[in-house]
C-alpha positions, 0 to 999 in steps of 0.5 A: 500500500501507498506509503503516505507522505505529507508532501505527496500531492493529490488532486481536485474535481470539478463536476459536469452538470450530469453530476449535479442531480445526484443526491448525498448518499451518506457520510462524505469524505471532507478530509485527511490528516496526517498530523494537526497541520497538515491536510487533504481538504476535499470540497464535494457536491452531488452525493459526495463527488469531489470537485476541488482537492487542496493540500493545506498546512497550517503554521503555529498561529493558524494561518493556512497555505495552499500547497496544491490545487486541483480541478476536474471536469467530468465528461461522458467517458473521461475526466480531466484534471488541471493543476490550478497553480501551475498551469501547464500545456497539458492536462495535469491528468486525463483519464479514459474511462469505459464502463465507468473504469478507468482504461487509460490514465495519462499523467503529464510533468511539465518539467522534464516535458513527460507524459506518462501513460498507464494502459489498463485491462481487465479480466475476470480474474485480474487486471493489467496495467502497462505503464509507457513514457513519451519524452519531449524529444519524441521517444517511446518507451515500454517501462513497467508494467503490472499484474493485479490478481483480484478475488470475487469481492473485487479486491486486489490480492496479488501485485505482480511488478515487472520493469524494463530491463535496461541492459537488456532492452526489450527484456523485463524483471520481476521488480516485485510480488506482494500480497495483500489481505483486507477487512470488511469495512469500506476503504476511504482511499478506493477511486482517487486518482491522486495520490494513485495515478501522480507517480512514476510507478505503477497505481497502488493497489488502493485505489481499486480495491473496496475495503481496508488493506489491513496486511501488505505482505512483499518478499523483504517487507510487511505493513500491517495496519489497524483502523479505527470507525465511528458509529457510521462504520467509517474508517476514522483512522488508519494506523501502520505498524511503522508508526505512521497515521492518517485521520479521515473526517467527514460530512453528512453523516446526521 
């Protein structure tokens, strides 16, 4: 699973009008805290679509800073994301989308002029993603890509991760093989594209997976994690064996 980091930025939503007529479906996600001064601010509509997603710090006398600022546009098959402070010449994210899942997610950074492209298949008993890089000067390359074993509840159970080679081109290494085992509470992290999609790696097994990873289990490493609920069974807090938490807050729940 995503390690999270304060510095990690994620995104915005900013909602088409097919959005708007959805009504509020319980409690919505508001935000995620990593420590008193640090925070994920969600700004929903429609039944708790996100519209805009800011990465706040507050300094000692409670003045906030915007770090991060993102918005997204929602259209019949696919959804656009722009970074509202620093805007570029493409898309901060597109995101294909066929039957409501996303099959193609490109991720542009400005700096070194990339865009990275994350392909996706399913099957019935597990998914793909083949990650590709175009660099400014017009070449295209191959560079990863991922094998995601589902099980009947539709969580990822296995992550295969398979990299180019780079003395051997055209060659690929296992770069790694985790497991994964989950609860049966509903994970607040499932669907959102940034953090998941803002990287230069494979999507974390998170964002398509239903419920709470509670074991990540690799061939070096293991996280086990514990949560806290609240009388509505929403995931409060996550707790990782490194010591490491993230608090989740949320609206509508009368």
């Amino acid at each position: 699973m995503i390690r999270f980091l304060p510095g990690l930025m994620i995104m915005g939503l900013l909602v088409g009008c097919a959005e708007d007529s959805i009504a509020p479906k319980g409690c919505i996600l508001e935000s995620m805290e990593f420590d008193a001064r640090n925070r994920y601010r969600f700004v929903t509509v429609g039944g708790g679509t996100i519209y805009e997603q800011r990465q706040e710090v507050e300094d000692g006398e409670g003045n906030v800073e915007v770090l991060a600022s993102f918005r997204f546009t929602y259209f019949a098959d696919s959804v656009v994301v722009t970074d509202q402070l620093n805007p570029a010449k493409y898309p901060y994210l597109r995101a294909k989308l066929e039957n409501d899942q996303p099959v193609e997610v490109v991720r542009y950074f400005p700096g070194p002029d990339v865009l990275l492209t994350h392909f996706i298949t399913y099957e019935s008993d597990r998914f793909q993603v083949d990650m590709y890089r175009l660099a400014s000067t017009g070449a295209y390359d191959y560079v990863a890509y991922g094998i995601y074993h589902t099980n009947a509840k539709g969580h990822v159970t296995r992550l295969e991760s398979f990299f180019r080679d780079l003395d051997n081109p055209g060659e690929f290494v296992k770069s790694d093989d985790r497991f994964f085992l989950y609860d049966d509470s509903l994970s607040p992290l499932m669907g959102l594209y940034l953090p998941f999609f803002a990287g230069v790696n494979l999507p974390d097994v998170a964002y398509f997976s239903p419920n709470n990873i509670v074991t990540d289990q690799s061939t070096d490493l293991r996280y086990d994690y514990q949560y806290a609920f609240d009388e509505n069974g929403n995931t409060t807090i996550q707790f990782a064996s490194d010591g490491a938490s993230v608090k989740f807050r949320y609206l509508n729940c009368d």
